[in-house]
C-alpha positions, 0 to 999 in steps of 0.5 A: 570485789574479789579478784579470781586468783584462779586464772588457768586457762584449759588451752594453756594447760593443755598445749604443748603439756597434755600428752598422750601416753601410748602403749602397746595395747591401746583399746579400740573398743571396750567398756562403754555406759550407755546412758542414753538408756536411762537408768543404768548399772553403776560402773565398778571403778577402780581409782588408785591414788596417784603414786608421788615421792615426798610430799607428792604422795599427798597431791597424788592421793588428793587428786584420786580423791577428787577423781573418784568423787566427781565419777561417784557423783555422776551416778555412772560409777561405782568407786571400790573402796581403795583398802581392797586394793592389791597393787600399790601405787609405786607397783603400778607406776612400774609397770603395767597392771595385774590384771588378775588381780583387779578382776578379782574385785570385780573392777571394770576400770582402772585410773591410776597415775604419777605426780611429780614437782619438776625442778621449776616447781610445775606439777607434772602429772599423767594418768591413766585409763585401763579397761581391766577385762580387756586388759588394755589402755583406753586413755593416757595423757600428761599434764603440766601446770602450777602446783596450785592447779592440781585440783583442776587437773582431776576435773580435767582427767574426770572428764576425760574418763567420762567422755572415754566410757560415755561417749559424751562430755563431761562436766567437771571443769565447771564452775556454779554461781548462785545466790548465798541467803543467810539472815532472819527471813525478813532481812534476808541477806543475799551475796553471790556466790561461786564454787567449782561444781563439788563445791570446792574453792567457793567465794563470793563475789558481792558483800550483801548490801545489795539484793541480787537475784538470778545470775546468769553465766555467759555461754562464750566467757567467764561472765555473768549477768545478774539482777541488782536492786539498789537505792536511787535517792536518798530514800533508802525504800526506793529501790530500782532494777539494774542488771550487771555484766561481772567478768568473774576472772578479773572482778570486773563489773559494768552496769547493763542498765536500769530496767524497771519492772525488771523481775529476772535477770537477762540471759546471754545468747548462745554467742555471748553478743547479745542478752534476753530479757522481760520488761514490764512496760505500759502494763504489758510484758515483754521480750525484748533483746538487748546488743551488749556492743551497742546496748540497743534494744529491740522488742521481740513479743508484742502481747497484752499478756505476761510474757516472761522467762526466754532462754535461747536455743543453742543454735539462737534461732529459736527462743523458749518463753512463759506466758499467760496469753492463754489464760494460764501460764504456760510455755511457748517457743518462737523464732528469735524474731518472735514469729511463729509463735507455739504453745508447748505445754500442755499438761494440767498445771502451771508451767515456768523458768523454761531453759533449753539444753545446750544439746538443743533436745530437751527444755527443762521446766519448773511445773505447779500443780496440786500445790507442789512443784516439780522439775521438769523436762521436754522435747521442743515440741512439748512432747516426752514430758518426764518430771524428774522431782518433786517438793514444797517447792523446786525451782530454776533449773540449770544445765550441765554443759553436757546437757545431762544433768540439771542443778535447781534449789529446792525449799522446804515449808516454813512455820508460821513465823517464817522459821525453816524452809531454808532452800538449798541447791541439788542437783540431778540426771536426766534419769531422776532418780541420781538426785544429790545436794550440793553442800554450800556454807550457807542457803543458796538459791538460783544456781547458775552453771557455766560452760567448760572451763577455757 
């Protein structure tokens, strides 16, 4: 097992270091995207490398680099090519920004900033966020950490822009886990795998002597749960279902449980204290929940249908779910106790992998029908269905924390000896059409995406 060498932590950095930068003029009220209209004009953005002395200069052109790649990929902003830049770094760490001649490219923002290495080898870097019509600052803040941490010093300022211009959380400071497949098709190897949310410091948490599948991140702690066959006996063809609990900071991992029968792995509830799950047992399936402090069980649905796929809402009073129970495989929503139980979809198809929003608004969805698959999403009460994209096949959703983008893989038709169709993760806003493949080493498949970064 891999041990995180990336332990900071968002309130250590922050105390006592993230100042802000006041000046004179500090907007009220300026730029603002609307993204609760739908699809929405790019945000012309103006991201001038970070000014630094020395070898400073290249840490500062990094961070703007990152900076403007995390905005570009929101679909939000449109980042100017920096050649058409007429005020340097080093003129804007002087003083305050012409104006004139940032309007003059037609930029509405601008981000700049300084970098510098301090006696004791911290980084301090401070950035700031000016609306250039309005010429006034938006936001201005300092940072000071381990010259290691710059990287995520730019998802830091990236989701202080985004939350500055949108009104919302960003989701930046994030990190996605997922199942690495590589191999011939018939001896498919599957490693998890974990990256920063544009892929960056990607590695891998297991070896691939065992398959895993659908790994799920705690809502409450750098943890996950994921599904794990491995060999009971010596027959090496036997394999048994058995669910781990790895905290992905310090490698460590303990066993949840064997559980036959077991297809997905369990999800967490929104407090971290508890975890949801589908059993087969007795020919049935169903829901039940499991206490991680005590390891106690309790079976939530009660049918002699095939109940499968529960995820929690964000306020854990409700549970999301699949089942046949109707003659097809359909969505339902329930109490977290199991009652009042409601059928949701409705539409012709197939519906599965149901996950509520952590906003609590919208359940997205994996839909087949007429031999395609979409990615979907919904209100709780199954109205405003919107298909967001369509393939061969696309299937387990995830959400941003912010609960305005989904992550998903998406797998093409193999040939007739099970070559091509390799899946590969994407990802996409709730508009449909900012759809972008996350670039991994290898195949990936079952994206997990967890919270905010602590």
């Amino acid at each position: 097992m891999i041990h995180d060498s990336f332990p900071l932590k968002r309130r250590a950095l922050l105390a006592g270091a993230a100042a802000s930068l006041a000046l004179p003029s500090v907007a009220q009220s300026q730029v603002r995207i609307d993204i609760t209209r739908g699809r929405v004009d790019p945000l012309p953005t103006a991201v001038s490398p970070f000014h630094g002395e020395g070898r400073d200069t290249a840490t500062g052109a990094e961070i703007a680099k990152v900076i403007s790649n995390n905005l570009e990929r929101s679909g939000l902003f449109r980042p100017i090519d920096p050649r058409a830049f007429t005020n340097t770094p080093a003129q804007l760490a002087a003083a305050a920004p012409q104006f004139t001649t940032w309007r003059q490219i037609n930029a509405a923002v601008l981000i700049h900033g300084n970098v510098a290495t301090l006696p004791d080898g911290r980084l301090r870097v401070e950035f700031r966020l000016w609306d250039v019509f309005g010429e006034a600052q938006m936001e201005g803040r300092v940072y000071t950490t381990a010259a290691s941490n710059w990287r995520r010093i730019a998802h830091i300022v990236s989701d202080q822009v985004y939350k500055r211009v949108t009104g919302e959380d960003g989701y930046f400071d994030t990190r996605v886990v997922y199942v690495s497949e590589s191999g011939p098709g018939q001896r498919r190897i599957k490693r998890l795998a974990l990256m920063d949310q544009d892929g960056a410091n990607h590695r891998f948490l297991t070896d691939g002597r065992e398959l895993v599948l659908t790994p799920r991140f705690s809502p409450t702690a750098q943890e996950i749960t994921y599904l794990a066959y491995v060999q009971t006996g010596s027959n090496p063809n036997l394999l048994r279902p058995r669910v781990y609990l790895l905290n992905i900071d310090t490698g460590q991992r303990e066993v949840v449980g064997d559980f036959p029968g077991m297809t997905f792995a369990p999800r967490f509830s929104p407090d971290g204290n508890r975890v949801i799950m589908s059993m087969a047992q007795s020919g049935t399936t169903d829901v039940y929940t499991m206490d991680l402090r005590t390891r106690q069980q309790a079976r939530i649905t009660n049918h002699n249908s095939i109940n499968t796929s529960p995820s929690y809402s964000p306020d854990g009073r409700q549970i999301v779910f699949n089942s046949d129970r109707g003659g097809s495989q359909q969505i339902y929503t329930m109490t977290a106790t199991g009652d009042n139980v409601q059928r949701i979809s409705f539409a012709r198809g197939l519906y599965g992998t149901p996950v509520w929003s952590p906003r609590g608004d919208l359940i997205a969805f994996t839909k087949q029908t007429e031999g395609e698959f979409f990615i979907g999403v919904m209100r709780p009460d199954g109205s405003g269905e919107r298909l967001l994209t369509r393939a061969f096949l696309v299937e387990a959703p995830t959400w941003a924390p912010n609960g305005r983008v989904l992550m998903y893989f998406r797998q093409g038709a193999s040939d007739s000896r099970g070559n091509g169709g390799n899946p590969r993760l994407y990802s996409i806003d709730l508009t449909g059409y900012n759809e972008r493949e996350i670039l991994t080493p290898a195949d990936g498949s079952d994206p997990a995406w967890s919270p905010l970064l602590p």
